[in-house]
VOGU-3710 file (C-alpha; in Angstrom, 3 decimals, decimal comma):
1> xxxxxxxxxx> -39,594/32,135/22,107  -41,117/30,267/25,061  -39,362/28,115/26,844  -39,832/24,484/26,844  -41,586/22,442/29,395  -40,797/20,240/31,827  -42,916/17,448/29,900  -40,419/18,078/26,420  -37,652/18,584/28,548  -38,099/15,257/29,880
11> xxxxxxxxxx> -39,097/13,789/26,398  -35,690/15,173/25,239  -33,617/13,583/27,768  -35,276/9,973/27,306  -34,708/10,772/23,240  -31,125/11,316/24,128  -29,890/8,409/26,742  -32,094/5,941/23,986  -29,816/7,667/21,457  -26,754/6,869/23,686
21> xxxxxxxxxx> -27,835/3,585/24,466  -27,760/2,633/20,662  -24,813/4,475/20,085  -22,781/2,017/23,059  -24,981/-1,059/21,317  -23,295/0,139/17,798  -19,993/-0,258/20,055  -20,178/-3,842/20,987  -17,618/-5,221/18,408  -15,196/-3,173/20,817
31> xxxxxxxxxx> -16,164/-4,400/24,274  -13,043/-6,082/24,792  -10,743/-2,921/23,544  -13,150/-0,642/25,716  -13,157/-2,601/28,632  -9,029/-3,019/28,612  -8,719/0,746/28,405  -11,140/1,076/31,093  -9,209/-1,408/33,517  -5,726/0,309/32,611
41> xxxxxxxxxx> -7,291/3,918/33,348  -8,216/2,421/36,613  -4,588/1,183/37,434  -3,310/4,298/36,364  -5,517/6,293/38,491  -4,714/3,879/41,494  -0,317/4,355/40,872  -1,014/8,263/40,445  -2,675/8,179/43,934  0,079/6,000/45,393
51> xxxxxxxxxx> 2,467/8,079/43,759  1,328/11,627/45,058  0,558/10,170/48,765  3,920/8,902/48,949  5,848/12,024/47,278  3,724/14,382/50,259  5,186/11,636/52,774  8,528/11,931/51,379  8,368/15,609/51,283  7,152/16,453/54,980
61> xxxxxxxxxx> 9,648/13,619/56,646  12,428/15,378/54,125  11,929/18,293/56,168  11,854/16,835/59,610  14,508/14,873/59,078  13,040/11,404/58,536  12,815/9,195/55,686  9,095/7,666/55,154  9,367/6,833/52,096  12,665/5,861/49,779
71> xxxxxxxxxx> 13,311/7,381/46,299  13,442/3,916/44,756  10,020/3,645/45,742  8,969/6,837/44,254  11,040/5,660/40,852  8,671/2,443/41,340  5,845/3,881/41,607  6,448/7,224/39,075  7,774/4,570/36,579  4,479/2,278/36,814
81> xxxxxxxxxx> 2,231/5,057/36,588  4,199/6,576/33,268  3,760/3,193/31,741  0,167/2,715/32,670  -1,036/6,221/31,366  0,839/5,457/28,197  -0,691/1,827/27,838  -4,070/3,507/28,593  -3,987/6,765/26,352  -2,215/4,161/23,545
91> xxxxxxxxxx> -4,997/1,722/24,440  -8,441/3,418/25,215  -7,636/5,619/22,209  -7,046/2,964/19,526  -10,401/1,282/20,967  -12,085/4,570/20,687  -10,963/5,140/17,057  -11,990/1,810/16,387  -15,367/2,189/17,627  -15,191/5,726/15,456
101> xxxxxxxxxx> -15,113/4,059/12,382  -17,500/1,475/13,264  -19,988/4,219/13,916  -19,450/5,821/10,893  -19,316/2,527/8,789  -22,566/2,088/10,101  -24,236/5,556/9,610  -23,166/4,823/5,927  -24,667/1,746/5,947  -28,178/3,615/7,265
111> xxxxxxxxxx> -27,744/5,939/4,430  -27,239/3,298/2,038  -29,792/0,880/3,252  -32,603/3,228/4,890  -32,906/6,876/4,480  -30,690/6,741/1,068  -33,815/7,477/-1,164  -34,801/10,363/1,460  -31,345/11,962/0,448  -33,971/14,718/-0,856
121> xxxxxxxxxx> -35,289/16,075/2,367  -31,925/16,685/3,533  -29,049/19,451/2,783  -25,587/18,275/2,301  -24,107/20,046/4,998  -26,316/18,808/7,589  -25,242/15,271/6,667  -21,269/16,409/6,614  -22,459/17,780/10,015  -23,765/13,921/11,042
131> xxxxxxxxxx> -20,670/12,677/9,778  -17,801/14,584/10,927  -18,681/16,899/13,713  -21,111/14,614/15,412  -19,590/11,891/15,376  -16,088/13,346/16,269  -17,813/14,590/19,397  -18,596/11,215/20,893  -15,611/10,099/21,017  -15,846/12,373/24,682
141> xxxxxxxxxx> -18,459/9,814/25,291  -15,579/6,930/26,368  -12,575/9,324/26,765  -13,730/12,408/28,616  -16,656/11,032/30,568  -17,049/7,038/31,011  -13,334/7,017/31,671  -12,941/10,143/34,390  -16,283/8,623/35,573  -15,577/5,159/36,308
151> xxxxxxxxxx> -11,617/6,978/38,325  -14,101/8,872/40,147  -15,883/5,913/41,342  -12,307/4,249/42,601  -10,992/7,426/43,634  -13,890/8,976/46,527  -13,911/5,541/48,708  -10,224/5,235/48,593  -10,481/9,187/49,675  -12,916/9,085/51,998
161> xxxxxxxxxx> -11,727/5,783/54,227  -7,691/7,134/54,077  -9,301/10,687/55,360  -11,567/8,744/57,548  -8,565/6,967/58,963  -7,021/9,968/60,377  -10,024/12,340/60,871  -13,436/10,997/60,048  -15,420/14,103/60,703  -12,516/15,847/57,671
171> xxxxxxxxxx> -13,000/12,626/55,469  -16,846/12,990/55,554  -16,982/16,720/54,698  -13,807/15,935/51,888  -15,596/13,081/50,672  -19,238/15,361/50,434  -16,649/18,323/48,814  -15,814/15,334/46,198  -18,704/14,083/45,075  -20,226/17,507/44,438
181> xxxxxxxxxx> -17,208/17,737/42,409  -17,168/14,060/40,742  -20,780/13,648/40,705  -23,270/16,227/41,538  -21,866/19,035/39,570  -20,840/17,703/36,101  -25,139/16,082/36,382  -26,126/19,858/37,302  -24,023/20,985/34,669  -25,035/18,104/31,841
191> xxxxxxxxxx> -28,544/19,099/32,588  -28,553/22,793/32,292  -26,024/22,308/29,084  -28,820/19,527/27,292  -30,586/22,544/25,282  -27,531/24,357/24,606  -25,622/21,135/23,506  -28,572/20,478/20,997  -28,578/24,163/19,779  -24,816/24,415/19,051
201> xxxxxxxxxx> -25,172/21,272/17,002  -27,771/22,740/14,744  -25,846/26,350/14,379  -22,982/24,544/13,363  -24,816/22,290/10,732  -26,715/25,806/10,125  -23,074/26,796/9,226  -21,822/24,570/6,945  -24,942/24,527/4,943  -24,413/27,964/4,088
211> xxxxxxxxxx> -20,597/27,230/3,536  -21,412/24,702/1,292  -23,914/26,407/-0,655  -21,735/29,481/-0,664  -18,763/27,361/-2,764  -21,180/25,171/-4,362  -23,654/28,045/-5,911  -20,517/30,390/-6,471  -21,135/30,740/-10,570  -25,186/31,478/-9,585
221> xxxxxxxxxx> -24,235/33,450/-6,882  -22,005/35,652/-9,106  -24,317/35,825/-12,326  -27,631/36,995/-9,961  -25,133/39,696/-8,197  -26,031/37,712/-4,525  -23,005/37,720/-3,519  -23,232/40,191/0,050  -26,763/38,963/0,205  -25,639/35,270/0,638
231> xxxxxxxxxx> -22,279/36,119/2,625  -24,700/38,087/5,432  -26,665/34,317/5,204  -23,208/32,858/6,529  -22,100/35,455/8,512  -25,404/35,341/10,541  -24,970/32,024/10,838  -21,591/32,300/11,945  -22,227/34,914/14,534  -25,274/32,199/15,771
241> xxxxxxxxxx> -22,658/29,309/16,778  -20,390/31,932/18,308  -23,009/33,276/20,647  -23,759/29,794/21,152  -20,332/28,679/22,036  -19,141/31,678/24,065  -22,753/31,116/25,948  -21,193/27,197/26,401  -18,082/28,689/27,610  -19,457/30,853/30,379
251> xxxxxxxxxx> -20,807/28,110/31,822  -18,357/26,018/31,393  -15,828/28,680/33,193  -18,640/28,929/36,088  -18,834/25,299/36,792  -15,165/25,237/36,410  -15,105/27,767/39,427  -17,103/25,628/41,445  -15,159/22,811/41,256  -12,005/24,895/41,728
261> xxxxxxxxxx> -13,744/26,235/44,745  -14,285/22,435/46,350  -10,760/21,583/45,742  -9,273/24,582/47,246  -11,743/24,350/50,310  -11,179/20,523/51,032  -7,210/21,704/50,822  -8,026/24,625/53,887  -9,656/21,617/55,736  -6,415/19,997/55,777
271> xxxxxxxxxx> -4,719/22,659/56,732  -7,081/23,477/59,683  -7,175/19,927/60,477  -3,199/19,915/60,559  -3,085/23,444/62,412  -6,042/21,628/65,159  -8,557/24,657/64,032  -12,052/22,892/63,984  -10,257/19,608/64,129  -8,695/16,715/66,427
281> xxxxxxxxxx> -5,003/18,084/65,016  -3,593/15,771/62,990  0,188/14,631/62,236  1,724/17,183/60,064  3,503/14,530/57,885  0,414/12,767/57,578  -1,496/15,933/57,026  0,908/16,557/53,940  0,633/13,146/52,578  -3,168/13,568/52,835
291> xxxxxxxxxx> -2,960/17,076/51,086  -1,045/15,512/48,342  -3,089/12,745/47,897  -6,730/15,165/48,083  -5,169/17,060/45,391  -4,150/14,413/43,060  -7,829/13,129/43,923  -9,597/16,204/43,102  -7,152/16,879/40,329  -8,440/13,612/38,250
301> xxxxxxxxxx> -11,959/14,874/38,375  -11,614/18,019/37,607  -12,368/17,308/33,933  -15,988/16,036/35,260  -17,465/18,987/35,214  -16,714/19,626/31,683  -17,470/16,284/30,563  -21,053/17,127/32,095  -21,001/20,317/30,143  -20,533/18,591/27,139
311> xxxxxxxxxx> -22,626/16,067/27,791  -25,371/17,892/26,692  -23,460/18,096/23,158  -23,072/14,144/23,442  -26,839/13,720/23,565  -27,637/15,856/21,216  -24,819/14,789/18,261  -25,863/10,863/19,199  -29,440/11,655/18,656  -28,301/13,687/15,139
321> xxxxxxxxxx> -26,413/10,613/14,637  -28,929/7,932/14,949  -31,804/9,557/13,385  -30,687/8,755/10,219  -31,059/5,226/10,687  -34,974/6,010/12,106  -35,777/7,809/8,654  -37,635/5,327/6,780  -36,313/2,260/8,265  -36,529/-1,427/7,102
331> xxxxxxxxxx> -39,910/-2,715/8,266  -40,380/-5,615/10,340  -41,299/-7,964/7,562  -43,827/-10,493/8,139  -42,668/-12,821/4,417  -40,526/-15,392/5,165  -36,568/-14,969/2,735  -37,533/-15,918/-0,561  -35,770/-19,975/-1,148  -36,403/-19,510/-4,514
341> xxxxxxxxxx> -35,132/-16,539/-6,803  -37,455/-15,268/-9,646  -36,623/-16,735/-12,864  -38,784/-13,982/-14,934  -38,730/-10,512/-14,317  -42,442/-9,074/-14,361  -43,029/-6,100/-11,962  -45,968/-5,237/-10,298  -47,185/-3,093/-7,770  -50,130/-3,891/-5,719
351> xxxxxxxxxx> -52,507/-1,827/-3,808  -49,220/0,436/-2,703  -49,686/2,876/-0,288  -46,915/5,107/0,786  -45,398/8,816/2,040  -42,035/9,474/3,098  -42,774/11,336/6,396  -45,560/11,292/8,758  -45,794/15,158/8,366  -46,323/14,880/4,382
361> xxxxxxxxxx> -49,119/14,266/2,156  -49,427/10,389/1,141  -47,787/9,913/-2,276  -49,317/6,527/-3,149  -52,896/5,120/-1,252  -53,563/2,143/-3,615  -51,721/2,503/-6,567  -51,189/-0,733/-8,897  -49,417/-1,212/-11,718  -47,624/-3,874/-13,484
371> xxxxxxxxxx> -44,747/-3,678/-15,791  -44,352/-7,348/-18,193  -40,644/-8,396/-18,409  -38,947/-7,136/-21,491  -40,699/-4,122/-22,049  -40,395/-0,557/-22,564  -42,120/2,021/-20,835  -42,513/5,344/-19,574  -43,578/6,957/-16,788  -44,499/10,560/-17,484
381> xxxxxxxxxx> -45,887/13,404/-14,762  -45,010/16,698/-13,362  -42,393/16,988/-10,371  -43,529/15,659/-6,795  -46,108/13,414/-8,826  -44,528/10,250/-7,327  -42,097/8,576/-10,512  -39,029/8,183/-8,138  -40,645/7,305/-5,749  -41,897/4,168/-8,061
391> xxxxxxxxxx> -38,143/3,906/-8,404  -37,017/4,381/-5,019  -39,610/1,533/-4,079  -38,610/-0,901/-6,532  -34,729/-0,250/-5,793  -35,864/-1,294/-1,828  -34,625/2,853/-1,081  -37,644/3,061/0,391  -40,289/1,155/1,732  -44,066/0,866/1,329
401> xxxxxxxxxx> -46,180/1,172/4,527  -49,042/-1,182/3,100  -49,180/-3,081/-0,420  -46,208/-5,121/-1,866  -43,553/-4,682/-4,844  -43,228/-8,105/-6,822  -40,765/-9,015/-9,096  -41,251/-12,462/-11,420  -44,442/-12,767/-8,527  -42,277/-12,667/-5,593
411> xxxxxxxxxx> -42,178/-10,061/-3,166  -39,090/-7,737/-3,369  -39,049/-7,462/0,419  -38,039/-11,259/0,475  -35,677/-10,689/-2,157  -31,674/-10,287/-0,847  -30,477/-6,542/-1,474  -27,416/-8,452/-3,513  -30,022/-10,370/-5,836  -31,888/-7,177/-6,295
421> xxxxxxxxxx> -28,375/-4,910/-6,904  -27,680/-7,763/-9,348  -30,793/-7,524/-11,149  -32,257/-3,825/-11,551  -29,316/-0,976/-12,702  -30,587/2,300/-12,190  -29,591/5,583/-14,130  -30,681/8,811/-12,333  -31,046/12,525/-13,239  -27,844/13,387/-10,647
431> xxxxxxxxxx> -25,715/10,023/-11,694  -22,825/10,975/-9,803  -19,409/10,132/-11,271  -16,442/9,789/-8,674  -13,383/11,984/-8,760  -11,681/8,217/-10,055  -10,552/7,174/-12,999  -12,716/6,472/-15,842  -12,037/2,695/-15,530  -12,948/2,782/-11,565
441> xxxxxxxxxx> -16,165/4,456/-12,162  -16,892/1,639/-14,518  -16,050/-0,849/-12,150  -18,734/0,654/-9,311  -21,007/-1,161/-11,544  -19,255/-4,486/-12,306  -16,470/-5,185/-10,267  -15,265/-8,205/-11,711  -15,168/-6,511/-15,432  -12,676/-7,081/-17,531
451> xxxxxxxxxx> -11,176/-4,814/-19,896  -12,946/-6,176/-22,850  -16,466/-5,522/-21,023  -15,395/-2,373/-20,278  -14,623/-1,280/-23,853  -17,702/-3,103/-24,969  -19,893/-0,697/-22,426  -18,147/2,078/-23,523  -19,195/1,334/-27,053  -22,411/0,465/-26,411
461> xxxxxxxxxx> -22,962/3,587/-25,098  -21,303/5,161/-28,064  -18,704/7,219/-25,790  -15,693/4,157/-26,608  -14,322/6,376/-29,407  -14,071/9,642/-27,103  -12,037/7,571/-24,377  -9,620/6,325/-26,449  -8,236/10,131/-27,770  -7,663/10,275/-24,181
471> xxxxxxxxxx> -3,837/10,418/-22,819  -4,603/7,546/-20,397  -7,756/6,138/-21,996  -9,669/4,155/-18,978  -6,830/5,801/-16,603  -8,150/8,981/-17,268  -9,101/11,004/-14,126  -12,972/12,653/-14,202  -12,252/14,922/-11,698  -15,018/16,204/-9,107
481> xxxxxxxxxx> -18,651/15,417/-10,119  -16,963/14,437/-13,925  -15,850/17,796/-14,600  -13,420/16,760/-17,011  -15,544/15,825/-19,746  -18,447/17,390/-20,936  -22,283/16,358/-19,817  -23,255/14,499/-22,405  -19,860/12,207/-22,580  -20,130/11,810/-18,669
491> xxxxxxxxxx> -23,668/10,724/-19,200  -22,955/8,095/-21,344  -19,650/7,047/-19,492  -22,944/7,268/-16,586  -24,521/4,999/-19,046  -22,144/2,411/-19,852  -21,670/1,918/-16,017  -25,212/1,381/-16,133  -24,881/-1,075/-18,838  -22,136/-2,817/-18,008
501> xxxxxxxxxx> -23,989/-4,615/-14,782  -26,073/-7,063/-17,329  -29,224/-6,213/-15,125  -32,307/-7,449/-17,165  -34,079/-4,322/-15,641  -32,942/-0,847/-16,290  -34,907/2,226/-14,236  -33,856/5,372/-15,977  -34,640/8,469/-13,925  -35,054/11,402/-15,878
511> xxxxxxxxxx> -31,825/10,589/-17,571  -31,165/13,221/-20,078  -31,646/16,351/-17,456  -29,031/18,882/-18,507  -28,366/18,157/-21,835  -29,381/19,792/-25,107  -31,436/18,624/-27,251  -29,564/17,094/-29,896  -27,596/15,095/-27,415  -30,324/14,091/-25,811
521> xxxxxxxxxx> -31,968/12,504/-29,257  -28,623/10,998/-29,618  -28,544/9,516/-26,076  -32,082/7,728/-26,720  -31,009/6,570/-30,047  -28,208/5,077/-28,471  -30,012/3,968/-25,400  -32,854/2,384/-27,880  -30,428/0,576/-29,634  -28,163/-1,172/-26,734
531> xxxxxxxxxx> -31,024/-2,027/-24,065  -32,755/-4,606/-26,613  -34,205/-7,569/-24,741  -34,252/-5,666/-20,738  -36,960/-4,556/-18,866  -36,618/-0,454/-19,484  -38,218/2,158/-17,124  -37,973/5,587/-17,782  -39,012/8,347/-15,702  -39,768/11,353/-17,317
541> xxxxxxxxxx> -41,199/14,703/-17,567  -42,234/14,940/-21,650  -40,774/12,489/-24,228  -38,524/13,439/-26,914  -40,392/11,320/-30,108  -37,130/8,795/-30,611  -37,845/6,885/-27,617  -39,028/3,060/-28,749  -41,447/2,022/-25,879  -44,518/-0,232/-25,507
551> xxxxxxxxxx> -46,455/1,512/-22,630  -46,937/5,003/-21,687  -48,275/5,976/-18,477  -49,179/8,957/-16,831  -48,571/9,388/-12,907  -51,335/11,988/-11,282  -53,141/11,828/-8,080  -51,396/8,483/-7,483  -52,502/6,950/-9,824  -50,909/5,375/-13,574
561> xxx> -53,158/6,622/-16,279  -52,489/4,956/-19,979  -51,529/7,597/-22,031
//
């Protein structure tokens, strides 16, 4: 594998501070938080130095017989640091969870509003990946680097003018043994982690894909005998993240060593300074005091340097983290909010042109089509033809890169998502019901429903008799994915969920996937007779004969052929 040049290298780094950068701008809601932990780190730094420089005082006049410093004033000073390192960690860690769940409140919100209808391209356990382990990891952002950081900063001029004081030759050399340790090392080490910190990400999204298709697939797995075949799969990709994190780990333990190695020699300076080797001699109290306080100095840094190592990680999980939000983003619109909501509900696309990456064939060039309120049609084709995409357009999942969606004439892209969510239900091949009750999966589509409209959906789509042989009728739990009831009852519950929202406009994406094919006649008897007077789209790949629709069209080489 060749390695990469200086040019991507460089390209890499700029992807990853821009990633940062909008990561910190996600953060803004907690500026105040933030900047309160960041000003009680800072006072807790500054008592931990006072408190170390006076014990080394107290120590060395202890043992010549003088007193320097009292114990009340080390009680004083040990007592204000305690509380000031509990204030921060109690602090600076509420404001980091807070930010946290901001971050992940708005990678939802990405999902939901951007890349949602790109769910497709994407495995499961890369998301999880996104949403626990990368996210989890910046919270070293604030806590293990801005924090240390911004002590470091206080700390080496503080260091460096007290050492200066007595010795300024010793302070100069301390203070260049302290920033390698503060500052030069933890960059060095940031840098030469950045393409390890992005390849441990992807081994361990690598590894829970495989996980998750391991438990997922299990009965597949099983029946086809793949079993060692598929456990090798995760194994391999087990044995990747190791040898990427025991690769992390040796350099983390070597840059660990180097810092070691400037704290211990900065300590030798003091002693030679103290012992008049090389150095004016210095007062052996004060030499002690300064020894205490270069330790306590050097001792606050020495996370730093693996801060920097992780750094690398940071960039990497923030740029995993806010590429979500780049995949098919909300265009810049150039139409004005629509003042005026559409009173009739006639769709049309015009002149549409779309793909869903730059890498991938267009689906859609010019494609037009228009769909009069109140009827019923389909929209037939092979897979990868482009029917949910039609759907994923119209739901504003995606978004066209030339051409408009209209609804009662007015552009959907002026529309409010609300008004649209309000208007158009949508009933998919992989309708997912909630491990909930039967009553809260209901309610995802209505939430103001009362129990009369939820009986009445339930009838409507003929599954009201079923629910109420239940023990706990609506209260009944679905379990995982619906797995308490069989596929064709936790379609229709799927369908009276669907119904229950009063949208004049029901898309219906290959809705009777999975089921045999006398339930499937019954579903589109039942579907037939309840959707009377809405706008029905169905997606499909062949129709079943009991459908009741107005317009058939065919989808090929992006285009709608009557049929």
């Amino acid at each position: 594998m060749s390695r990469p040049s200086s040019r991507d290298v460089a390209a890499r780094e700029r992807a990853d501070r821009d990633a940062l950068i909008r990561i910190v701008e996600v953060w803004r809601p907690h500026a105040a938080r933030l900047t309160m932990g960041l000003v009680l780190s800072l006072l807790a730094v500054l008592a931990g130095l006072a408190l170390m420089s006076s014990a080394g005082l107290r120590f060395a006049g202890a043992a010549l017989g003088m007193v320097l410093v009292t114990a009340t004033s080390l009680r004083v000073l040990g007592l204000g640091r305690i509380v000031l390192r509990y204030s921060e960690r109690l602090y600076a860690h509420d404001a980091m969870f807070r930010a946290l769940a901001t971050l992940r409140v708005w990678f939802f919100r990405s999902l939901s509003q951007g890349a949602a209808a790109g769910l497709g391209f994407r495995r499961a356990g890369d998301l999880l990946s996104r949403l626990v382990s990368d996210i989890e990891t910046l919270d070293g952002l604030y806590l293990r680097l801005l924090l240390p950081l911004a002590g470091a900063c206080l700390t080496f001029p503080v260091l460096v003018l007290v050492i200066c004081n007595a010795n300024s030759l010793l302070g100069i050399l301390i203070g260049i043994l302290f920033a390698s340790s503060a500052f030069i090392m933890p960059l060095a080490a940031a840098r030469l982690s950045r393409k390890e910190g992005a390849g441990l990400s992807h081994a361990q999204a690598a590894l829970r894909v495989g996980v998750l298709d391991l438990v997922s697939g299990m009965r597949e797995i099983r029946a086809f005998g793949a079993g060692p075949r598929i456990i090798d799969q995760v194994n391999s990709a087990n044995s990747r993240l190791l040898a990427r994190q025991a690769q992390l780990s040796r350099r983390m333990a070597f840059v660990g060593a180097l810092s070691s190695i400037c704290t211990q020699t900065a300590l030798l300076l003091l002693l030679a300074a103290i012992a008049g080797i090389g150095f004016d001699r210095i007062p052996a109290v004060q030499g002690v005091g300064l020894m205490f306080l270069t330790f306590a100095c050097f001792e606050g840094v020495s996370g730093l340097t693996r801060a920097g190592m992780l750094a690398g990680n940071m960039g990497a999980a923030a740029h995993r983290v806010v590429a979500i939000a780049d995949e098919h983003p909300r265009p810049v619109q150039a139409v004005s909010p629509a003042t005026v909501m559409p009173t009739h509900f006639d769709i049309a696309f015009e002149h549409v042109a779309f793909h869903w990456r730059a890498d991938r064939p267009d689906v859609f060039r010019d494609f037009s089509l228009t769909i009069p309120a109140g009827s019923r049609v389909a929209l037939l084709g092979p897979s990868g033809a482009g029917k949910s995409t039609l759907a994923a357009l119209l739901l504003k999942a995606a978004f066209p890169q030339e051409g408009q969606v209209l609804i009662g004439g007015v552009d959907i892209a002026s529309l409010p998502d609300v008004w649209l969510r309000q208007h158009i239900a949508w009933l998919s091949q992989a309708t997912h019901l909630f491990d909930d009750t039967i009553r809260n999966n209901l309610l995802l589509g209505r939430p103001d429903a009362d129990e009369e409209a939820l009986w009445r959906a339930l009838d409507e789509a003929a599954v009201g008799d079923f629910v109420r042989t239940l023990p706990d009728t609506l209260d009944t739990w679905l379990g995982e994915g619906g797995v308490k009831v069989s596929g064709g009852q936790g379609r229709r519950i799927a369908l009276a969920r669907t119904l229950l929202s009063e949208a004049p406009i029901l898309v219906l994406d290959e809705p009777a996937t999975g089921l045999d094919a006398q339930t499937e006649q019954d579903f589109f008897l039942t579907l037939n007779r309840v959707a009377q007077g809405r706008t029905v789209i169905l997606i499909a790949h062949r129709l079943t004969g009991v459908e009741q629709l107005d317009h058939v069209w065919r989808i090929s080489g992006g285009e709608a052929v009557p049929v």
